[in-house]
N, C-alpha and C positions, 0 to 999 in steps of 0.2 A: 504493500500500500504506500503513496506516494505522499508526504505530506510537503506543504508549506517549509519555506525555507527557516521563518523564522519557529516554524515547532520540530519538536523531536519527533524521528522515525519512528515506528511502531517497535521496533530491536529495543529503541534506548528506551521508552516508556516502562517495557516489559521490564525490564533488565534494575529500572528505578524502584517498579511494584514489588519485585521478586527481593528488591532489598532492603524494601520496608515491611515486608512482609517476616524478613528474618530479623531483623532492628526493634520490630514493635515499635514504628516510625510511623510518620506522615509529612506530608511538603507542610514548610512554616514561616509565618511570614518572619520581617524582618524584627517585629515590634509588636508590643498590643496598641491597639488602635480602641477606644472611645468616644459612640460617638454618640452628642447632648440627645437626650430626648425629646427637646424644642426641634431639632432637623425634622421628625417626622409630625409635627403637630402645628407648625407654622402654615395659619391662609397665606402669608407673604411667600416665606420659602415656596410652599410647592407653586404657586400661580409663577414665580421664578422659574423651577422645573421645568414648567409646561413650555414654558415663552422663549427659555434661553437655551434648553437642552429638547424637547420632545419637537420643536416646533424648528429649528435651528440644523437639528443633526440629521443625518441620513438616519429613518429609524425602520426597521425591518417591518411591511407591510403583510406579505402574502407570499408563497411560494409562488418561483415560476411557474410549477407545475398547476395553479389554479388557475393557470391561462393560459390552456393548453393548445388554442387553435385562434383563428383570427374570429374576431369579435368577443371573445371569453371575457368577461367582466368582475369584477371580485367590490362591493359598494360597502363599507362601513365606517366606522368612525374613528379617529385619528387623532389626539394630541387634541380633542376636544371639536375636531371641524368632521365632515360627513364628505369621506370623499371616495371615488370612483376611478378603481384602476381598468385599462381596458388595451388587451393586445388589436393593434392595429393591423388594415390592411396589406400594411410593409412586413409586418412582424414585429414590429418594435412595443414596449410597452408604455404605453400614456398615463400620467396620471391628472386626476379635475376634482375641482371642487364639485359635489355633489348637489350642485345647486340649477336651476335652469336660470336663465340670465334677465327672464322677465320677469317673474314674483318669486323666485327663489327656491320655487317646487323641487324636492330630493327627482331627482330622476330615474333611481335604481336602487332596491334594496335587497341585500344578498347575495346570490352569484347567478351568473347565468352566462347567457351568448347571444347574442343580437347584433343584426346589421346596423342599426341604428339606437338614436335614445328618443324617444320619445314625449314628452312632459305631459301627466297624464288632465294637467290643469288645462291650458289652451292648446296644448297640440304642440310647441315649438320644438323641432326637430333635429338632432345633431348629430354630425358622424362619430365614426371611431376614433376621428383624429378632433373631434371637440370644435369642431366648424359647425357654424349654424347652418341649417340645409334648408328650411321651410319654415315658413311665420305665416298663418290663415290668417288669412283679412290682412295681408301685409297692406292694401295699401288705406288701413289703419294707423300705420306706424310711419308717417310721413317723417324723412328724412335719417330712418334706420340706415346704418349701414351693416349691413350683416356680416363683413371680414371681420369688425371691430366687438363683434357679441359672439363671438363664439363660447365653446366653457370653458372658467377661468381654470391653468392651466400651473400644479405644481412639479415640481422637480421630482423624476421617475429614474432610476437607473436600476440594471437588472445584472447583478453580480453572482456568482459561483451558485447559480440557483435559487436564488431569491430577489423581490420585487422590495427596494429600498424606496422612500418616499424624504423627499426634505421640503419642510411645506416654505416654511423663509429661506432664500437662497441665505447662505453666510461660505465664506472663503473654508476649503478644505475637505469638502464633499468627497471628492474623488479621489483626493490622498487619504483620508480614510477607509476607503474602501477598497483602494488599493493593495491595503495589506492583508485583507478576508485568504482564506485559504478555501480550499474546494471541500463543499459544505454540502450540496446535496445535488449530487448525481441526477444527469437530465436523462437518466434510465428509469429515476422513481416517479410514478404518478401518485398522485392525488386518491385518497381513499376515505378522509371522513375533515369536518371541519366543523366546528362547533365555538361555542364562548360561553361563558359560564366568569359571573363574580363574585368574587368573593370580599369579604368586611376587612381589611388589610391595606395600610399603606403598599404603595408599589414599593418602596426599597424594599421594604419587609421582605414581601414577596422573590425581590432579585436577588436577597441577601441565603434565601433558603435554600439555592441552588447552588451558592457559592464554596461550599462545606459538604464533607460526608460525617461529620460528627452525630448526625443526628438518625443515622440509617437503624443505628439498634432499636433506637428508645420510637423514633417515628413509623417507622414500616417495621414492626418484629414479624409481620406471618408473607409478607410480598418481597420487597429488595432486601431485607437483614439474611434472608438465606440464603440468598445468592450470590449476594455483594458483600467485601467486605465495611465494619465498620470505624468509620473514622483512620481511611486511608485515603489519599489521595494523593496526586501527580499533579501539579496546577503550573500551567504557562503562560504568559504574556506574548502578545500581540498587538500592537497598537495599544488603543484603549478595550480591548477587548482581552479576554482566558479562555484559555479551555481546562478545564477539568475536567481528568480519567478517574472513575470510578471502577474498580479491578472487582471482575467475578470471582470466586472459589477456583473456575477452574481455569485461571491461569496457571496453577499452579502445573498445567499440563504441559507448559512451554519448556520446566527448567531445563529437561534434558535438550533440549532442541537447538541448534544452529541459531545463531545471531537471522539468517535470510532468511529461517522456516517461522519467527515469532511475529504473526497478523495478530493482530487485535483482533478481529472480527469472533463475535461470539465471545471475547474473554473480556471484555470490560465497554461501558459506556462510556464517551467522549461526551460531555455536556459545554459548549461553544457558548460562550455571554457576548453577544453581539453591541455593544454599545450604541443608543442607552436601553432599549427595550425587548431585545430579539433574545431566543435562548434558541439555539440549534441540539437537541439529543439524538444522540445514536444506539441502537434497538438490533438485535438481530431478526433481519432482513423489514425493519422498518425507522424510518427517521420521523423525529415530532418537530415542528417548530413551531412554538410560542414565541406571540407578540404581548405583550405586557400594554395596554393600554388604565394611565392612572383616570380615574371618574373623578374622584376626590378624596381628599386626605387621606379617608378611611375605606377608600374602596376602590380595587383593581380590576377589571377586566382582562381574564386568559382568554387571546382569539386564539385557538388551537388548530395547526393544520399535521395531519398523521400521511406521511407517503410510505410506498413499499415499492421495491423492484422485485417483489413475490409473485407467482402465477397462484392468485387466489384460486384457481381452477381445478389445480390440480388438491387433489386430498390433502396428502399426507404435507406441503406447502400453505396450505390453508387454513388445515391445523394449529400448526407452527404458528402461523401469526397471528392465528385468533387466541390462543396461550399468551403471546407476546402482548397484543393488545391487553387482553384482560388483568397482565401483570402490570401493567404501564397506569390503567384506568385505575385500582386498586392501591398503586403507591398514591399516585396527585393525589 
């Protein structure tokens, strides 16, 4: 398996687990870090959040894979605005304000696929590329120009498998994202997508992925049997980690060659996308959560689950209806 320049090989990961595993060790930071309990209960702080980090950054909207052919659409809510991704007839992917341009009407809620958007209030028509097409009773609308209303149009870039959105342009976009490593394979489709909130500050929420200390005491009968607890491998990448979380049975690599030790099936990769994406790795399925914050106390997981499994076949199907149910049963 090939990683990113700036992460370790799958060899040296193994090779790190295998040696915390005889140490009764784990990766540590450099310091204890404390941080006020005013960070997560500030209306100022978080309205900051929102303004200067969710609305600012490139922040993980949707897999590619939910926009899988041309006109495929992916419409919800974002850093507080209602906006509307949608692959084009080029291929390319767009992203819009989820507004129509004359009373504001949502145009799209959900996912779907369509040639066009339609505004189900007066009719006002727009393509895939967010050009206004048709106004009934245009010549209602003395001295519209329709190049100038098309829908209002934010920053989309689609990197190592995922659909990035930055709704304020700010300097740095693309050198962020530059440093993304390949995240999910355009072998895996789209198999379920849901959102579900819960009562919890967002860091709360991004701080709970960040750790495998809690694997005993929080999952004893789903991940504590199969994972170890309170181990972990943790890397830097930009502003972004990954953290390996190591199965029981890696323990099957020790005897084996530096070239023969894949990760695949022996530990989870959980990926913190900066500020809001979480990439996890699944045997023969990947999750990505988008962390969108409501308010102080309340986060939003949009949850997207791919697979490059033949759910068709049986004894593959199986498999990942097991994997799922272990995955639904930890969250």
């Amino acid at each position: 398996m090939q990683t990113h320049r700036a992460l370790a090989d799958d060899a040296t990961v193994v090779q790190r687990i295998l040696d915390h595993i005889d140490r009764k060790t784990t990766d540590l930071g450099d310091g204890t870090w404390r941080e006020p309990v005013a960070n997560y209960r500030s209306p100022a702080r978080f309205a900051a959040e929102i303004e200067r980090v969710m609305r600012r950054s490139p922040a993980a909207f949707c897999p590619s894979a939910a926009l899988p052919e041309v006109g495929s659409w992916v419409a919800r809510e974002a850093a507080g605005t209602p906006l509307l991704a949608v692959r084009g007839s080029d291929g390319r992917v767009r992203a819009f304000r989820n507004a129509c341009r004359h009373r504001g009407m949502q145009l799209a809620a959900g996912a779907g696929c369509a040639r066009s958007f339609v505004c189900r209030y007066h009719g006002w028509t727009y393509g895939l590329d967010g050009s206004l097409r048709h106004v009934p009773g245009e010549h209602g609308f003395p001295g519209l120009d329709k190049a100038a209303r098309g829908l209002t149009a934010v920053d989309a870039r689609e990197r190592q498998g995922i659909v990035f959105v930055t709704q304020d342009a700010a300097p740095g976009a693309e050198e962020a994202l530059a440093t993304l490593p390949p995240l999910i394979p355009a072998s895996y489709r789209l198999l379920d997508a849901s959102e579900r909130d819960v009562p919890a500050n967002w860091k709360i929420v991004v701080e709970g992925f960040l750790e495998g200390y809690h694997i005993r005491s929080t999952h004893p009968s789903t991940f504590y049997p199969i994972q170890y607890d309170n181990l972990n491998v943790v890397e830097r990448f930009g502003c972004n980690n990954r953290v390996a979380f190591p199965y029981q049975a890696v323990e099957k690599l020790r005897g084996a060659p530096p070239e023969a030790r894949h990760t695949d099936g022996k530990l989870t990769y959980v990926y913190h996308l900066f500020p809001n994406g979480i990439v996890a790795t699944f045997p023969g399925r990947i999750v990505m959560v988008a962390l969108e914050p409501l308010a102080l106390d309340r986060t939003r997981f949009v949850t997207y689950v791919l697979s490059d499994r033949d759910a068709s076949d049986a004894q593959a199907g199986e498999r990942l209806k097991r994997g799922g149910d272990l995955v639904d049963l930890g969250a």
